[in-house]
C-alpha positions as CSV (number, residue, x, y, z in Angstrom):
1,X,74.1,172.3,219.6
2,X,70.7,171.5,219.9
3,X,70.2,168.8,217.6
4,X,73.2,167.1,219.7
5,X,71.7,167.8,223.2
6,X,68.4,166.1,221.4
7,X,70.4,163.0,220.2
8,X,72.2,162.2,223.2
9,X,68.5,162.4,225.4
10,X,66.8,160.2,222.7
11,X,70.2,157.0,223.1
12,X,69.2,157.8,227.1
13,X,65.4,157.6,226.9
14,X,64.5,155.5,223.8
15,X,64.6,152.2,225.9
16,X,62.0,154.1,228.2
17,X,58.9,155.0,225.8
18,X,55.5,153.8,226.8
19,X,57.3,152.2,230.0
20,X,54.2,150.8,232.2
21,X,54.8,152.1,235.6
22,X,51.9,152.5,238.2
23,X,48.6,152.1,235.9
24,X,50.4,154.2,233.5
25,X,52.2,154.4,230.1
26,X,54.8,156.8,230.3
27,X,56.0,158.9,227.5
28,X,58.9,161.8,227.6
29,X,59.8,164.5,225.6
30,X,62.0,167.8,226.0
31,X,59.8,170.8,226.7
32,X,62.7,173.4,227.5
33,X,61.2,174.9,223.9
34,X,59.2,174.6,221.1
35,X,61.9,174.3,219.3
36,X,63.1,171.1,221.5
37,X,60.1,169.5,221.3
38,X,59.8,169.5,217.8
39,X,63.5,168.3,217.6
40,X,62.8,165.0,220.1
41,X,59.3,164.6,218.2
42,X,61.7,164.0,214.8
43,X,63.6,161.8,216.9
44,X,60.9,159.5,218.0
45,X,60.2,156.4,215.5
46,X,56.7,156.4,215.8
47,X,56.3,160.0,214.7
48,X,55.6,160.9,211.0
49,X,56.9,164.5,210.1
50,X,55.4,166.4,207.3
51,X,57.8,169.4,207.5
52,X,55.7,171.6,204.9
53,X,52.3,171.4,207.0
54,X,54.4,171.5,210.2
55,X,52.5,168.6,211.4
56,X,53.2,165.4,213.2
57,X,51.0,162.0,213.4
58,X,51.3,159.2,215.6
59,X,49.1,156.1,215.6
60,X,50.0,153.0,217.1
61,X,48.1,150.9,220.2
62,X,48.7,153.2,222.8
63,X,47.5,156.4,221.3
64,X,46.4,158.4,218.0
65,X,47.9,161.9,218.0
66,X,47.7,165.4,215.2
67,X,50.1,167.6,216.5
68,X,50.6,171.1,214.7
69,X,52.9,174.0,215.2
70,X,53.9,177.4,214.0
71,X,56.0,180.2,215.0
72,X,54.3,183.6,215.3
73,X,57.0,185.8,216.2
74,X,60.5,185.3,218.2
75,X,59.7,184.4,221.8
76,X,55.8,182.7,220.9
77,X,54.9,179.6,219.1
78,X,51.6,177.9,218.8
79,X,50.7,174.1,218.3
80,X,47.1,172.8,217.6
81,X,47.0,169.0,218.7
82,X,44.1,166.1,218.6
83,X,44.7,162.8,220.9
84,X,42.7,159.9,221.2
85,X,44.2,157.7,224.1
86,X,43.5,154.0,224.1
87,X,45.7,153.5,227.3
88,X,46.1,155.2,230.6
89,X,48.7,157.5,229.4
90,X,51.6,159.9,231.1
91,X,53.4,162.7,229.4
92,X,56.4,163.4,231.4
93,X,57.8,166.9,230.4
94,X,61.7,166.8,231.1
95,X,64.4,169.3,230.9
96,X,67.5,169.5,229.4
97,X,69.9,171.3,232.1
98,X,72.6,172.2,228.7
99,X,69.7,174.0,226.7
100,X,69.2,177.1,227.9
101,X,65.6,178.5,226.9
102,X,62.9,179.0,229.1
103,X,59.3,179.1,228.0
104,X,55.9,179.4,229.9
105,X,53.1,177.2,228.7
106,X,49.3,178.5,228.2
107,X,47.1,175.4,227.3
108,X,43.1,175.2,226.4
109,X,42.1,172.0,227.1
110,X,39.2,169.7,225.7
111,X,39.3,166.5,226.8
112,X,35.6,164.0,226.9
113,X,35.9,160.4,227.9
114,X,34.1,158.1,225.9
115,X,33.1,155.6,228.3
116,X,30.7,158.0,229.9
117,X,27.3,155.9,230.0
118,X,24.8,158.9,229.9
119,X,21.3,157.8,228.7
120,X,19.6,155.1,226.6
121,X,18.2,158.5,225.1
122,X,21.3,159.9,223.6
123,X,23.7,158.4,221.5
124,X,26.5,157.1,222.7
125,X,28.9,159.2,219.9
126,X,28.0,162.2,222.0
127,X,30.0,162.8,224.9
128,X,30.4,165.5,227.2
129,X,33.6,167.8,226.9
130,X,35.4,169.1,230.2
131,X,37.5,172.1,229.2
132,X,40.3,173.9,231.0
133,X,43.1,176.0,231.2
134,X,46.6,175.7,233.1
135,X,49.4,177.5,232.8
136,X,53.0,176.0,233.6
137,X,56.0,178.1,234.6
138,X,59.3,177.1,233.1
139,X,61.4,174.1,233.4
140,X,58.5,172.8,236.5
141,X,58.5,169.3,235.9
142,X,54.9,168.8,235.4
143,X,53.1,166.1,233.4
144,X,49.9,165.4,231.6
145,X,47.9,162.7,232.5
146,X,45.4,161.3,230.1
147,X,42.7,158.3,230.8
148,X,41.7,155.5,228.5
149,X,39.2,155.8,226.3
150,X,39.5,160.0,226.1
151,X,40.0,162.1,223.1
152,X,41.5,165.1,224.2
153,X,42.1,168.6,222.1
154,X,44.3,171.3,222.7
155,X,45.9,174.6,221.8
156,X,48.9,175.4,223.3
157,X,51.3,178.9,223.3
158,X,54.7,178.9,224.3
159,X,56.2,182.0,225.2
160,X,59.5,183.4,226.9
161,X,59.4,185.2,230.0
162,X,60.9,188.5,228.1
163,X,58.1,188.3,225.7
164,X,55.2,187.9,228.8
165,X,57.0,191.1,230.2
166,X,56.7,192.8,227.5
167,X,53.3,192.3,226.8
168,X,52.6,193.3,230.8
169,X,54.5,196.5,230.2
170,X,52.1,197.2,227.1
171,X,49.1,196.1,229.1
172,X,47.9,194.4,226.1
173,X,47.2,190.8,226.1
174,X,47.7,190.3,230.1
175,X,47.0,191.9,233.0
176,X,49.1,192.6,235.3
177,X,46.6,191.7,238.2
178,X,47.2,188.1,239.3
179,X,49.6,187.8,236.5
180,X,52.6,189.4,238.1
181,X,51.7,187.4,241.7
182,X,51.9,183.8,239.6
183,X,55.4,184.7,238.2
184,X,56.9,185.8,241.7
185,X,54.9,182.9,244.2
186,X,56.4,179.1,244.5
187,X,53.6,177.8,242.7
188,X,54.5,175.5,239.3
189,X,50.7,176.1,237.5
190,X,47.9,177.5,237.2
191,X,44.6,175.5,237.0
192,X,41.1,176.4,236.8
193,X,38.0,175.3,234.5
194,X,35.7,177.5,231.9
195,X,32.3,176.7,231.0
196,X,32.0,178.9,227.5
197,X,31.2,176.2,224.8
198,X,32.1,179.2,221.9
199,X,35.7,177.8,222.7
200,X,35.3,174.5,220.7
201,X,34.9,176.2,217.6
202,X,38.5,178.1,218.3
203,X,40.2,174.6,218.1
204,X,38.7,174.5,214.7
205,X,39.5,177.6,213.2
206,X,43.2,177.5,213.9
207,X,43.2,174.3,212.7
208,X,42.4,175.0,209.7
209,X,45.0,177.4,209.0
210,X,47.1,174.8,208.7
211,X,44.8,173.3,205.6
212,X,47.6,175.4,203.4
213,X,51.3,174.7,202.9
214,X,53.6,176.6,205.3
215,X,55.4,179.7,204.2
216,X,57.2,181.0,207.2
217,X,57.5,184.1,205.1
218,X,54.4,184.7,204.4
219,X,53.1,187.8,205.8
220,X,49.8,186.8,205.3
221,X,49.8,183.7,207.6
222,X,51.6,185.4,210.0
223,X,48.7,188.1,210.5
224,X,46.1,185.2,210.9
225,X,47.9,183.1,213.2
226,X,49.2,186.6,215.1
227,X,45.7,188.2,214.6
228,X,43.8,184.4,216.0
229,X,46.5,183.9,218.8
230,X,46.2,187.4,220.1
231,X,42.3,187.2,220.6
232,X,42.6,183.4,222.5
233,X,45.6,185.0,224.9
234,X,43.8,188.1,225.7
235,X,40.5,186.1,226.7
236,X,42.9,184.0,229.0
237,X,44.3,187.5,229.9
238,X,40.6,188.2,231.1
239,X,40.0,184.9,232.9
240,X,43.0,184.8,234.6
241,X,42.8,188.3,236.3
242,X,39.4,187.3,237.0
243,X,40.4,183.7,238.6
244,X,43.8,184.6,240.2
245,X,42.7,184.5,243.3
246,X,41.1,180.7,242.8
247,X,44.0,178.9,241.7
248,X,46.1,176.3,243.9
249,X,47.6,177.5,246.6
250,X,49.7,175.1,247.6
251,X,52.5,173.1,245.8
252,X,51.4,169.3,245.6
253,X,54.0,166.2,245.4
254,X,53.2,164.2,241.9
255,X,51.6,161.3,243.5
256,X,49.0,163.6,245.2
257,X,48.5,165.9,241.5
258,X,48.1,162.4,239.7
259,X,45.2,161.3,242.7
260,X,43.3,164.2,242.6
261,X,43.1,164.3,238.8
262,X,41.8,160.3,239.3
263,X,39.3,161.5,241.2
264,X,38.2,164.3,239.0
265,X,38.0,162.0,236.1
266,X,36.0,159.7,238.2
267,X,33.8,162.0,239.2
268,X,33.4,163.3,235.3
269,X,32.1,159.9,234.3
270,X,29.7,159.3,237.1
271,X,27.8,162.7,236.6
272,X,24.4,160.6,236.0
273,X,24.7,158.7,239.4
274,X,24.2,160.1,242.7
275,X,27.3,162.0,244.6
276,X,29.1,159.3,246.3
277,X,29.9,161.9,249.2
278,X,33.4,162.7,250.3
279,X,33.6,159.9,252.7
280,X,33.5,157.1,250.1
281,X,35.5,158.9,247.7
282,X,38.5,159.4,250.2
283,X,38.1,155.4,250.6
284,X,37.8,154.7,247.2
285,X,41.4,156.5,246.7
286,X,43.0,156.1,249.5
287,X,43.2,159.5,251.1
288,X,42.1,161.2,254.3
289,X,38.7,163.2,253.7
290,X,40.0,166.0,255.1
291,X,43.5,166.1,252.3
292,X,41.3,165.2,249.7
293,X,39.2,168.3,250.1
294,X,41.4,170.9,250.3
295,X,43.7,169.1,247.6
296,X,40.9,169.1,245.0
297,X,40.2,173.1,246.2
298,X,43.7,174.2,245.9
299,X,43.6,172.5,242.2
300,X,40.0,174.0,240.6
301,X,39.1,176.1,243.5
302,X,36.1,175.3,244.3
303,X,34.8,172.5,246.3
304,X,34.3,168.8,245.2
305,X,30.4,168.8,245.4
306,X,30.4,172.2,243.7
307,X,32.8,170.9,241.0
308,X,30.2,167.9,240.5
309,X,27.2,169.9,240.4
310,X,28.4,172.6,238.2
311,X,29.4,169.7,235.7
312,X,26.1,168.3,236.1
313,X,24.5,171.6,235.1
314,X,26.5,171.9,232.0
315,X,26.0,168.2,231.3
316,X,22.1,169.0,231.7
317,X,22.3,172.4,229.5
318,X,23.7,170.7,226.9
319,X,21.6,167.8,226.8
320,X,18.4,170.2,226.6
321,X,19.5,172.3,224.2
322,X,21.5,170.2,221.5
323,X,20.0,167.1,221.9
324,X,16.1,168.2,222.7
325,X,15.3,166.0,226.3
326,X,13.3,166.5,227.8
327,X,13.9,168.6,231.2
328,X,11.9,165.4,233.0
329,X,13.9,162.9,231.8
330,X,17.5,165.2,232.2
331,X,16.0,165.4,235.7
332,X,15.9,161.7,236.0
333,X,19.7,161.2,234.1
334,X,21.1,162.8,236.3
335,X,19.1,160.9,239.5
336,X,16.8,163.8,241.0
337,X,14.2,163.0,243.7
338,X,11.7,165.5,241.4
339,X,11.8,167.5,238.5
340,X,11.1,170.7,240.3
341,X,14.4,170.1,242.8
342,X,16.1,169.7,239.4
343,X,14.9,173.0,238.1
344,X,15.7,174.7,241.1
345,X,19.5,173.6,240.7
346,X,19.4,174.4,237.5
347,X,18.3,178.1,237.9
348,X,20.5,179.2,240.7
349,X,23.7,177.7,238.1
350,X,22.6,179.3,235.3
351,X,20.4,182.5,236.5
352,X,17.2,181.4,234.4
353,X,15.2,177.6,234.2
354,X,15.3,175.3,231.6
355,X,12.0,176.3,229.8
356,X,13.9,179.8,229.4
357,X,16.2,178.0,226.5
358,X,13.6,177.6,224.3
């Protein structure tokens, strides 16, 4: 029954893929499930399925995708994915009314845009990576967005809303603080950022358990993927009871969603030039100052200048430590009137000054 539900949305949509509408490429898949999003991934010409790795690839002039799954037990699947866009991309998730499953989705995001100019003084290979978490209710019809020239990395979970109550009943992975206020409000998804740079190497370990063939019964790869999955939920678990109260508070029409993540991404790749102010930026995108910043609150809940300068800081941490500048010239990267204002920032972000890295 599935397989038919999947045929008869791929002879509707097939004519559709990578349709240009509104500075966009536009790409749709089923997301009721795991399952029926593998099933419209086989469907899809341009998707190459290597059923014992459980791995799809895509590369064609719009985009370069790795896309990995498993099934850790009934009611939660995993998928490990790597995209590098070459257009202005948008995933449109859609919804199959005659399939009934229902599945929340937890995703870690990496994305870093390549045509961030930083410095003469650091190669241009190294970018900076903006990581994130949101978490999507079921059957909301949200979308992805991705920008040209980003490579993006992700692990995603999908689970049932039996199996999330049964973990809140267990008080295990989730809490029910903030959890159980998400699932009953109007709100679609959860947003909000996380700084800890530990969580690159988590993309990396669990995609390496996929280095080996598949053996869905393997007890053994069951316990690492479980064992792995369990320790990334529970630190979302953490964040999320933490954070509840800083997510979005008010439901957004798509055309406002899509502006404010435009302006974010502007605003990621201009980190090394002054703050354009709230004023210009409103201009720049057409929106009232006023809409624009309680838009971009309700969506990573904080303001825009605090969003800015705590991406600066990162951006600045990161190019003192790994790459060894000098704190002068991060100072003057990132356009501050003195190295001493810069160092002043930089302490009351991070609790101690730059010399303290070393």
């Amino acid at each position: 029954m599935l397989k038919k539900h999947i045929n008869n949305w791929f002879i509707h949509f097939k004519k559709y893929f990578f349709k240009y509408k509104q500075g966009y490429y536009e790409v749709s898949y089923i997301a009721n499930s795991p399952q029926a999003t593998i099933e419209s991934y086989k469907k899809m010409p341009f998707f190459k399925h290597n059923k014992k790795h459980q791995t799809f690839n895509l590369n064609n002039m719009f985009m370069k995708v790795l896309f990995k799954y498993f099934k850790i037990e009934e009611g939660l699947w995993v998928s490990v994915s790597e995209v590098s866009i070459f257009k202005n991309i948008k995933f449109n998730l859609l919804y199959d009314e005659f399939i009934d499953d229902r599945y929340y989705t937890l995703s870690l995001n990496f994305v870093s845009n390549n045509s961030i100019k930083i410095s003469n003084l650091v190669n241009n290979s190294w970018v900076l990576s903006n990581m994130s978490w949101i978490l999507i209710k079921p059957r909301e019809n949200a979308y992805h967005i991705n920008f040209k020239d980003s490579n993006a990395k992700y692990i995603v979970f999908y689970f049932t809303e039996e199996w999330l109550q049964d973990q809140l009943k267990q008080g295990g992975l989730f809490h029910k603080k903030g959890m159980e206020d998400f699932m009953a409000s109007s709100e679609k998804f959860a947003l909000f950022s996380d700084d800890n740079t530990e969580l690159f190497n988590w993309h990396e370990s669990l995609n390496n358990f996929f280095d080996d063939e598949i053996d869905s019964e393997s007890k053994l790869q069951h316990k690492a993927f479980s064992d792995f999955s369990n320790k990334i939920i529970s630190y979302f678990g953490k964040k999320f009871k933490a954070n509840h109260n800083l997510i979005k508070k008010e439901r957004f029409k798509p055309n406002e969603n899509q502006k404010i993540l435009e302006i974010e991404n502007y605003l990621m790749k201009n980190l090394t030039n002054h703050f354009v102010g709230i004023e210009e930026l409103a201009k720049q995108f057409y929106i009232s100052p006023t809409k624009l910043k309680t838009d971009f609150k309700n969506m990573f809940g904080v303001s825009i200048y605090q969003y800015y300068l705590a991406k600066q800081m990162i951006l600045a941490h990161q190019l003192i430590t790994e790459k060894n500048i000098f704190v002068k010239d991060v100072a003057a990267i990132l356009c501050y009137e003195s190295v001493s204002k810069f160092i002043i920032a930089y302490k009351k972000h991070f609790g101690f000054s730059p010399s303290e890295n070393f």
